[in-house]
C-alpha positions in Angstrom: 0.0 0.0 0.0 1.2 3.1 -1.0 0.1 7.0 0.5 1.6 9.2 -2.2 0.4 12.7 -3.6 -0.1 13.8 -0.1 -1.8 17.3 0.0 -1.8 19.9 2.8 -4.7 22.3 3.1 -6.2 25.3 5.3 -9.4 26.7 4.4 -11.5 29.4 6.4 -13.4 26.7 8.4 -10.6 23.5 8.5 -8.0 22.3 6.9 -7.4 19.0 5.1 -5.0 16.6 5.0 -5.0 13.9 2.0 -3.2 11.4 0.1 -3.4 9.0 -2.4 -4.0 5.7 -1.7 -2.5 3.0 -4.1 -3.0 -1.1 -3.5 -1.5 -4.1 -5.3 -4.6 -6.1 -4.0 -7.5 -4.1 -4.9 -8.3 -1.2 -7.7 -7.9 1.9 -5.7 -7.5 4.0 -8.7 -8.2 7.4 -8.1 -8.9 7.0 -4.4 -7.9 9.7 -1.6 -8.3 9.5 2.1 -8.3 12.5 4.1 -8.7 14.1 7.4 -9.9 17.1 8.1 -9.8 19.2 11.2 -11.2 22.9 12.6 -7.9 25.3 11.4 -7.1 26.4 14.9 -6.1 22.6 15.3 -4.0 22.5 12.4 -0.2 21.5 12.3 1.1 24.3 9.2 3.5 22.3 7.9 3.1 18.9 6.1 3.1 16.1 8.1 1.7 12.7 7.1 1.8 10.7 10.4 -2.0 10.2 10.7 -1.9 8.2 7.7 0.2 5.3 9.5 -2.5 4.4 12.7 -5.0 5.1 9.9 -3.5 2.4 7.1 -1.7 0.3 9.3 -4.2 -2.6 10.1 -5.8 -2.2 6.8 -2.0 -2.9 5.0 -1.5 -5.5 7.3 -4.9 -7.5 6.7 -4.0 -7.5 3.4 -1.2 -8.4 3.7 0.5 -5.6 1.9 3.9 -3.3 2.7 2.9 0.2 3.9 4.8 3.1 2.3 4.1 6.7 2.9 5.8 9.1 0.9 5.9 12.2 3.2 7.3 13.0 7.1 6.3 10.8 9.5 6.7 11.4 13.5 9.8 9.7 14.7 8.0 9.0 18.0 4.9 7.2 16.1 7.4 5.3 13.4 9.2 3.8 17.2 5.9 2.4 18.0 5.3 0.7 14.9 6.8 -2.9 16.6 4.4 -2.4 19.3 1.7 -1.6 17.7 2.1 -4.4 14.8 2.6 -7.1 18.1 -0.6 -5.8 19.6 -2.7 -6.5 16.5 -1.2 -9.6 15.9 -2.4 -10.7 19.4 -6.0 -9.2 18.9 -6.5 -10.8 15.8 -5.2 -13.8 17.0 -7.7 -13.6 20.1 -10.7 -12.9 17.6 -9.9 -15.3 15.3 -10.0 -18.0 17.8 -13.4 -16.8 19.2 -14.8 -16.8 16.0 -13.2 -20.6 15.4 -14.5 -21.7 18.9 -17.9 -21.1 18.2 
């Protein structure tokens, strides 16, 4: 999964954070996913770190390599081992309540 094209944007009201979302496993052609956010709240430089805890467990479900093409937090991208472990362990728990019954 690839987050490229990544977009920056303050408005009057909010401002808008989006990126392309590219897939080996499924036709995301032309799809964007973005967040948006009241302006006072607004970081005013680019930063795509809300795209990792966003994409992560859908890049990992399918199984695909996550690749964002912009500045991530150093802090989040340290966490990324932890937070991989911890949704391997709660999909392991779900999946075995779902085999159980």
């Amino acid at each position: 999964m690839l987050v490229d094209d990544i977009r920056f944007e303050a408005r009057d009201e909010h401002a808008e954070l989006s990126g392309r979302i590219t897939m080996d496993r499924l036709d995301t052609e032309g799809l964007r996913i973005w967040f948006r956010a009241p302006t006072q709240y607004a970081i005013r430089e680019l930063d795509a770190s809300p795209f990792l805890p966003g994409l992560l467990v859908t890049a990992m479900w399918w199984n695909e390599k996550l690749v964002i093409d912009g500045p991530v937090s150093a802090r989040l991208l340290a966490s990324v081992d932890q937070a991989i472990a911890d949704v391997d362990l709660a999909l392991g728990h779900l999946l075995q309540a779902c085999e159980e019954s």
